[in-house]
N, C-alpha and C positions, 0 to 999 in steps of 0.2 A: 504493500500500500504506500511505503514509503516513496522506493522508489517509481513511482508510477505519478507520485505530489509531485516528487524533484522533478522528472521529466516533461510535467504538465508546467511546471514553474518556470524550467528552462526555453518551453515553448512559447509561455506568455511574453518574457523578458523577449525573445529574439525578435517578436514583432512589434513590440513598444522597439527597439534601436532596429529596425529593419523601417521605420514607419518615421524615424526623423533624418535616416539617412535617405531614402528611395519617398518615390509618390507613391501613394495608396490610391487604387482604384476606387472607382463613386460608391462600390457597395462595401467596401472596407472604409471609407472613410464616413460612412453614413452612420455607419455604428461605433466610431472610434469612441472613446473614453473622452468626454468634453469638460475643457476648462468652464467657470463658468463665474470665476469672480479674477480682477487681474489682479489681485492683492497673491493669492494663491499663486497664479500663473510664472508670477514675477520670481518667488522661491525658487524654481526651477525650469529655467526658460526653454532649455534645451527641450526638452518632455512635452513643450506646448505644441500640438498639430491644429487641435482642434480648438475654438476657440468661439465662444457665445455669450456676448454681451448684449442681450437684448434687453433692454428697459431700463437701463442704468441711470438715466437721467442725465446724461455725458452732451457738456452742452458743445465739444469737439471732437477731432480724433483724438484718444490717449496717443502719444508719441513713444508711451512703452511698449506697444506692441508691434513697433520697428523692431526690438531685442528679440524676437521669438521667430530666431533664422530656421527654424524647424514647420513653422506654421503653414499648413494648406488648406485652413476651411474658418472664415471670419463671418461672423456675423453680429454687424452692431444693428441692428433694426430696432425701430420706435426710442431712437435715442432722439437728441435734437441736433446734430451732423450737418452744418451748410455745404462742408468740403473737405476733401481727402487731399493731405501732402503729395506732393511729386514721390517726395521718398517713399511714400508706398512702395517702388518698385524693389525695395531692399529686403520683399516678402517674397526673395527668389523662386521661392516653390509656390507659393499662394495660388489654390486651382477651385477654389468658391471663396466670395464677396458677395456678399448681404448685407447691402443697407438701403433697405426699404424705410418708408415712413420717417423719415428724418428733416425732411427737407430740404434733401441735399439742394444745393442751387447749379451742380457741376462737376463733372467729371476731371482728373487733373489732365492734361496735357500730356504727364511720363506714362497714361496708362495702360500704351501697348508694349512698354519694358514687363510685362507681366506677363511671360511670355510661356507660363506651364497654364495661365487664366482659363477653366472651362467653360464655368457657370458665374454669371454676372445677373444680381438681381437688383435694380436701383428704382423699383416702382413705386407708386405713389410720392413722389418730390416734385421738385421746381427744376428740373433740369432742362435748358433750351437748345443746346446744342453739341453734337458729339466731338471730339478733338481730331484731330486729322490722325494720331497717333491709333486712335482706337480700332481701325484696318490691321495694325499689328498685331492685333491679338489672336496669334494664329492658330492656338488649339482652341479657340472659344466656341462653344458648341449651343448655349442655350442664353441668347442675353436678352431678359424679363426687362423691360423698358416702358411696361403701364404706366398709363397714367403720367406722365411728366410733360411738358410744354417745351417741346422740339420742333425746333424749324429749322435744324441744320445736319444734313446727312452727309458726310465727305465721300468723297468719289475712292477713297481707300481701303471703304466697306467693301468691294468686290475682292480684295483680298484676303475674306474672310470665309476659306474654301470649306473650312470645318465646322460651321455654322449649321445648324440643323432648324435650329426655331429662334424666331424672332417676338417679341410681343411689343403693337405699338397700339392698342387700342386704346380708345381713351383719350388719342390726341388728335387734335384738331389738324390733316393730312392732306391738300388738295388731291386730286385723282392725278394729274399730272407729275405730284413727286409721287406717290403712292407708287406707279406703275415706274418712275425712275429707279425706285431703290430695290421695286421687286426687281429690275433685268441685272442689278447689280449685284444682288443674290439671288441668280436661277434656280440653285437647290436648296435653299435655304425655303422653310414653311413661315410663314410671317401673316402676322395676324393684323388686320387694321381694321378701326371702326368704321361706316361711311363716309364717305368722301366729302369732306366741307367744303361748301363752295365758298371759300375764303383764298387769302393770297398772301402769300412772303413776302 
């Protein structure tokens, strides 16, 4: 019995330091072990992958969560969040970002230096326009974009060959770009509400 603990113990430990050196797939990282206050996190940074600050009342980004070179799955939602540092990009591995309901007012400029980025969720905010950077994000597979006040789509989203699903409903979208952004991702599924007869 003993030996069968040790071997279950040595298996645990190898995928907590298999999981801050290597990326963990979506359904290993779904069930990882989540931080979930950063007073704790900070003890030991190394260990931090997973990381869930939802409702903190964080009236910015914390900057301590640059230190946590291990982290691939953040979520600060329903904080009050206008903007994300450039140096974000220092979350080398970071492969989910959530931050919904914040307010954000904008995406940074660095933030196709985030370059393992799958899943990006930044819906319900104030965001108006995308950064010309954000075509770099070349593994990004699913980016939730409800709801926000966008009238500016860069011609560097067609570079966005790993894109699966897009969500821009919610915003106010003439049929003219609608049908621009669709040709600029063909295989990409992208959701929009009716077409405003309104103008940029």
């Amino acid at each position: 019995m003993k030996k069968i603990f040790l071997i279950l113990t040595i298996f645990l430990i190898g995928i907590s330091a298999s999981a801050q050196e290597n990326l963990l797939d979506s359904a290993a990282l779904s069930i990882y072990d989540e931080f979930t206050d950063l007073d704790s996190a900070r003890r030991d940074p190394d260990k931090v992958v997973k990381l869930v600050l939802r409702k903190k009342k964080y009236k910015s980004f914390p900057a301590q969560i640059l230190k946590f070179k291990n982290l691939q799955y953040l979520d600060l939602s329903k904080n009050s969040i206008k903007e994300l540092p450039d140096s974000i990009i220092l979350l080398k591995k970071l492969q989910v970002l959530i931050v919904s309901k914040t307010g954000l007012e904008s995406l940074p400029n660095s933030i196709g230096g985030l370059k393992n980025l799958k899943y990006l969720n930044v819906n319900q905010n104030e965001i108006g326009r995308l950064p010309y950077s954000f075509g770099e994000l070349e593994k990004l597979e699913i980016a939730d974009l409800w709801s926000n006040n966008l009238e500016y789509f860069p011609e560097t989203l067609k570079q966005l060959t790993n894109l699966k699903r897009m969500d821009l409903r919610n915003i106010l979208i003439p049929q003219i770009h609608q049908d621009n952004i669709q040709s600029m991702l063909p295989n990409t599924t992208i959701f929009f509400s009716p077409a405003c007869k309104c103008s940029w």
